[in-house]
N, C-alpha and C positions, 0 to 999 in steps of 0.2 A: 654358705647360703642354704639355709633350710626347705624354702621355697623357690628356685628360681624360675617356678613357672608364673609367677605373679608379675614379676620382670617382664619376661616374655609375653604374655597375654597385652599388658599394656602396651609392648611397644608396636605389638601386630597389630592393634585397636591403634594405634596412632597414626600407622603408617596407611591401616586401609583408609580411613575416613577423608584422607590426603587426598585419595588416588584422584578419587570421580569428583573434585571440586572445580577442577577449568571451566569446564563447559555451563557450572552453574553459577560460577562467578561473573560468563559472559552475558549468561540470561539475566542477572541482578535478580538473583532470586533472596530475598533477605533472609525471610525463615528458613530455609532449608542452609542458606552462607553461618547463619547463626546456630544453627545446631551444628554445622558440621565444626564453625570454632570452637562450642564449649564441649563437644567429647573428645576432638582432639587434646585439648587444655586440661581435662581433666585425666587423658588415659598419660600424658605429660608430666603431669604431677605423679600421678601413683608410681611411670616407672622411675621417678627420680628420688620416689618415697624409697623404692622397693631397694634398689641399688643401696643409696644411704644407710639404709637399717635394717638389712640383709641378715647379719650378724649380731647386731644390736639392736639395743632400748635404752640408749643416751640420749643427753638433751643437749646436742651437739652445732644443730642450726634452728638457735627460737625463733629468728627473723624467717625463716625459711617455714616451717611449721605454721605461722602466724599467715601467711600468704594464703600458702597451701591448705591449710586446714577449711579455708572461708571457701576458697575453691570451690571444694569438693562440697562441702554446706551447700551451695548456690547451685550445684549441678540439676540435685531435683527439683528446683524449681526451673530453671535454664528449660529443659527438655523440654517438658511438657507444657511450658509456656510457648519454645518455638512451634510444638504440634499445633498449638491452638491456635497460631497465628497463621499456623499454614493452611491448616480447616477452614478459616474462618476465611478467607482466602476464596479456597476453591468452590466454599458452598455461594460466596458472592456470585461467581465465574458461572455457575451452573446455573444459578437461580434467576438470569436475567432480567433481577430489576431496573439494573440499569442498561440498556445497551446501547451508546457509545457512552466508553473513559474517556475524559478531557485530561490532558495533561498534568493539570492541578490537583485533578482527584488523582491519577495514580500516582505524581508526587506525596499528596497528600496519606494515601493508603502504606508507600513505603516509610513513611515516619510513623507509624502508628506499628507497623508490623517492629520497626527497627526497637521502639518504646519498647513491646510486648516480650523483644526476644533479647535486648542487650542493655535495657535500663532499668526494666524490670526486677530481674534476678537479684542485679548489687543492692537493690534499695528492700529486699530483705534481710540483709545483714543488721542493719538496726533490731527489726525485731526478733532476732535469733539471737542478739548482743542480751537483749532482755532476759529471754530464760539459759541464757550460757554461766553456767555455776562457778564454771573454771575455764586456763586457761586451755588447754589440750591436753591430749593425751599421746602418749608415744610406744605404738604395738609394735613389736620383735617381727619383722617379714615384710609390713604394711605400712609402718611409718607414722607418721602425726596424722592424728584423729581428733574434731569436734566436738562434747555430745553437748546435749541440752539437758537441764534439772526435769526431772520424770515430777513432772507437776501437769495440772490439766493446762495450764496455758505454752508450756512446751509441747504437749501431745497437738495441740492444735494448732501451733505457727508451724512447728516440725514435719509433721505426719499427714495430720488431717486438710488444710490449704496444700500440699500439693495434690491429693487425694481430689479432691475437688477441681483443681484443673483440668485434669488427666477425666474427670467426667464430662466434661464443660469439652474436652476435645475430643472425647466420643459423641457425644449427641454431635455436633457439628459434622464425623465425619458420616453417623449415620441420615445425615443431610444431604449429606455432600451424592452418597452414595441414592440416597430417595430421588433427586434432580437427574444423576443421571439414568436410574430407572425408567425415568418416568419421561422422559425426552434423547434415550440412547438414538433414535435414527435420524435426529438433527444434533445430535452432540460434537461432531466434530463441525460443522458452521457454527455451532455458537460458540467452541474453544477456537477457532479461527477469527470471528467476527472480537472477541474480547481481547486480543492486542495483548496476550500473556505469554506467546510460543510452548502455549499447551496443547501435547498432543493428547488423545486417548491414553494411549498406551502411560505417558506421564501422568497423566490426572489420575491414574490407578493406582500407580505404583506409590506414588505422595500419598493417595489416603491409605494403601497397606503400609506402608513403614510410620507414616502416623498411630495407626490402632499397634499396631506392635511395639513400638519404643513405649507407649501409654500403657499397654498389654503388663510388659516387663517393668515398667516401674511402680504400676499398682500393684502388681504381687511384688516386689519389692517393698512398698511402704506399708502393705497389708500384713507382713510376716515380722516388717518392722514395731508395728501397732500393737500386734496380738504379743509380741515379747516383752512389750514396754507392759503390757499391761497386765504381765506376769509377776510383776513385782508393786510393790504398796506406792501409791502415787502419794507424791508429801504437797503440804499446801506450800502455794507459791509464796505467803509472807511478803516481809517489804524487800523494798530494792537493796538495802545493805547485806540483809539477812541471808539473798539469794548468791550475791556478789562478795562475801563474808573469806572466801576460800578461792578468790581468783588465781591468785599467786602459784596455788599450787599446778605442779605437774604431775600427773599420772605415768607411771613407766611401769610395762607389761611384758614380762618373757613372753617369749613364743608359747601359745596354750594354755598361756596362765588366767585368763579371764573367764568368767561365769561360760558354761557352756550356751547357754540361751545366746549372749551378750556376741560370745565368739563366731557362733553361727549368724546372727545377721551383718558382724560386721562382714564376713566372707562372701554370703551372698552378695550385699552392696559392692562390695570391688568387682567382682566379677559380670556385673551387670554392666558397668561401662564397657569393659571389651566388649560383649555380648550386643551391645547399641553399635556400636563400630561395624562388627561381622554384618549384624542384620542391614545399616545403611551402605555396606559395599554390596552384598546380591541383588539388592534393588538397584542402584545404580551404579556398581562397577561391573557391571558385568554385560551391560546396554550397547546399543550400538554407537552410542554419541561417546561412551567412555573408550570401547575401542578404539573409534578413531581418535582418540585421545593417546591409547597409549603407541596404535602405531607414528603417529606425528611424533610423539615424545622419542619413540628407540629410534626413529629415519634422524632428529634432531643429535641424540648421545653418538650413533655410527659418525656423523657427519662429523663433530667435536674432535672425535678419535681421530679421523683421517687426519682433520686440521691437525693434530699435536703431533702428528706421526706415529702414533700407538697402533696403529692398522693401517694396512697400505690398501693401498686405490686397487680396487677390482680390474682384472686386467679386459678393455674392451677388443673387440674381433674386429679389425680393421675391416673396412665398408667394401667389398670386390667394387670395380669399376662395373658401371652398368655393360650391359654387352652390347656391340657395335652391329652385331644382325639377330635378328629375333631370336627369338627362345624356342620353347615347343610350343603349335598351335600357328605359328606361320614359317611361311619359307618367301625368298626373295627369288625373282626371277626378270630376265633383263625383259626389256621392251619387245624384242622379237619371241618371247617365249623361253627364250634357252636358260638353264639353271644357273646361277650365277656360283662364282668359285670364292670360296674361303679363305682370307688370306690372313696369317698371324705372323704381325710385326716382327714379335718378341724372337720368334724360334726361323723366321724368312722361312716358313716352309706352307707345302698345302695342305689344306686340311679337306677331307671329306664328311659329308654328313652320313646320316644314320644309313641310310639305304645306299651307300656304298657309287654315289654319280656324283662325279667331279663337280664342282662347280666353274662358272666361264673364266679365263685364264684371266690374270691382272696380272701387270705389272708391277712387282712389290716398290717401285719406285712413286708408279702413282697415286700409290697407298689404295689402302680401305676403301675410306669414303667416296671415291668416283666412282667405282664398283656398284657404291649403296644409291650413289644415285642415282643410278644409270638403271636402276630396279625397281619395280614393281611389285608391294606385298601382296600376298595372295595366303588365303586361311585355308589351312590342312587341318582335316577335323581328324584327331586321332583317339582312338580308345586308351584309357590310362587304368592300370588296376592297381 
């Protein structure tokens, strides 16, 4: 394995983006449930690219390439379409044109956000099927790769439309953020009054990992753009013309590709982990994800016990409460005289601290006639 930190990157980009999902599965959050399914899905694919073809540049699993390759196609549109769903979202939340939701609108709202972030994406596959020259390509470390015919109408379903998103979900979040400028000392009644379980603190953190994952994917598609357009762009011709050389496959040693070509495919991989890391500091790191992960370890200890893999903590058997007070009182009978100590266990007398009997009892009669036969009285003692 040449690379196996490519392996690696993706499966730590897998594993974070997991972490902090409970808590927002339970708020039905669709945008932010839908970003975190397609970077896990897509840091999925890569680390099953990376393992696969670690070693190689065979054309070993087409059905599998054929999956994956469309994947990863749909990723940049995926993102930055759930950003804009989420923008679009919180600048509603902020800008209280409406204020009360009926049921029907926020039903109504979660099919639109769900359109935006999970119907969306696959129903660009058609027009990326248009300018796809061929079938894939297959890079030594990386795995099956996509491209599009460097024609201007691949530069623009490709590059340019996600381009465009990712602006469409800055101005929004620059909205988002103008609403709460501009009414921060009633912002938390009006994120209380809209029935979303947004706090402050979340409504912040949503529009920073919104402008960052948008941050990162425009210089992403920007460095994409600028290399495409290092080389002679051919006219797109007719559809056979384009589709002439589908059949074929491309297989690339490690390093073997244009340097330009090689450099942005590296960048793009590395940007999904990079999505991952940035959505666990923003929210694995919260306090709704802590108690997230202390429930989860108190749930795995408990499992353990159950199987017998860890035994049961040993507990301190409970002393019996004591039969005459503690420090702070003392017992004395009815006539005043100090009452006597009597322990069952040892039939012997006991004395208290200042060294005076207490009044005799019959260990027959036990303790308790003693105790009733007593009067508490509060001795104030100094304690250091």
């Amino acid at each position: 394995m040449q690379h196996p930190d490519y392996a690696v990157w993706s499966f730590i980009g897998f594993v974070l983006v997991l972490l902090p999902s409970p808590w927002h599965w339970r708020a039905r959050n669709i945008a932010t449930l839908s970003l975190i399914f397609w970077i896990a899905l897509t840091n999925l694919c890569n680390f099953v690219n990376c393992i696969v073809w670690a070693d190689n540049f065979m054309d070993s699993a087409p059905i599998w390439c054929d999956i994956s390759g469309r994947i990863l196609q749909i990723m940049g549109y995926a993102v930055p379409a759930c950003s804009l769903a989420q923008m679009r979202r919180l600048e509603q939340v902020a800008s209280t044109r409406r204020t009360v939701i009926s049921a029907s609108e926020r039903l109504r709202r979660m099919w639109i956000e769900g359109a935006m972030c999970l119907l969306f994406p696959p129903l660009m596959l058609p027009l990326l099927y248009v300018v796809q020259g061929h079938r894939y390509d297959i890079i030594e470390g990386i795995g099956c790769h996509v491209t599009a015919v460097i024609s201007w109408p691949g530069i623009a379903i490709k590059l340019l439309f996600p381009i465009v998103i990712s602006i469409a979900t800055l101005i929004y979040s620059a909205l988002a953020i103008r609403w709460f400028l501009v009414r921060r000392l009633q912002f938390k009644a009006i994120l209380g009054s809209s029935q979303t379980g947004l706090t402050i603190s979340r409504y912040l953190r949503l529009i920073a990992l919104a402008v960052t994952d948008v941050v990162i994917l425009l210089t992403n598609d920007i460095i994409g753009l600028v290399a495409t357009l290092q080389t002679p762009v051919q006219p797109y011709g007719s559809w056979s013309e384009v589709h002439s050389q589908w059949s074929v496959i491309s297989m690339f040693p490690d390093g073997q590709q244009l340097p330009v070509t090689n450099f942005v495919t590296v960048i793009g991989f590395y940007a999904v982990p990079l999505l991952s890391i940035v959505f666990f500091l923003f929210f694995g790191l919260g306090e709704e994800a802590i108690t997230e992960y202390i429930s989860l370890w108190r749930k795995m200890t408990g499992m353990l016990v159950y199987v017998g893999l860890k035994p049961k903590s040993a507990q301190r058997p409970s002393s019996p409460p004591p039969i005459l007070p503690s420090l702070g009182s003392k017992m004395v009978s009815a006539s005043g005289e100090p009452l006597r100590k009597y322990d069952s266990r040892a039939d012997v007398e006991l004395y208290d601290k200042e060294g005076e009997m207490f009044q005799g009892v019959s260990p027959r009669e036990g303790v308790m006639s003693a105790v009733r036969g007593g009067i508490p009285i509060l001795v104030e003692r100094s304690v250091v």
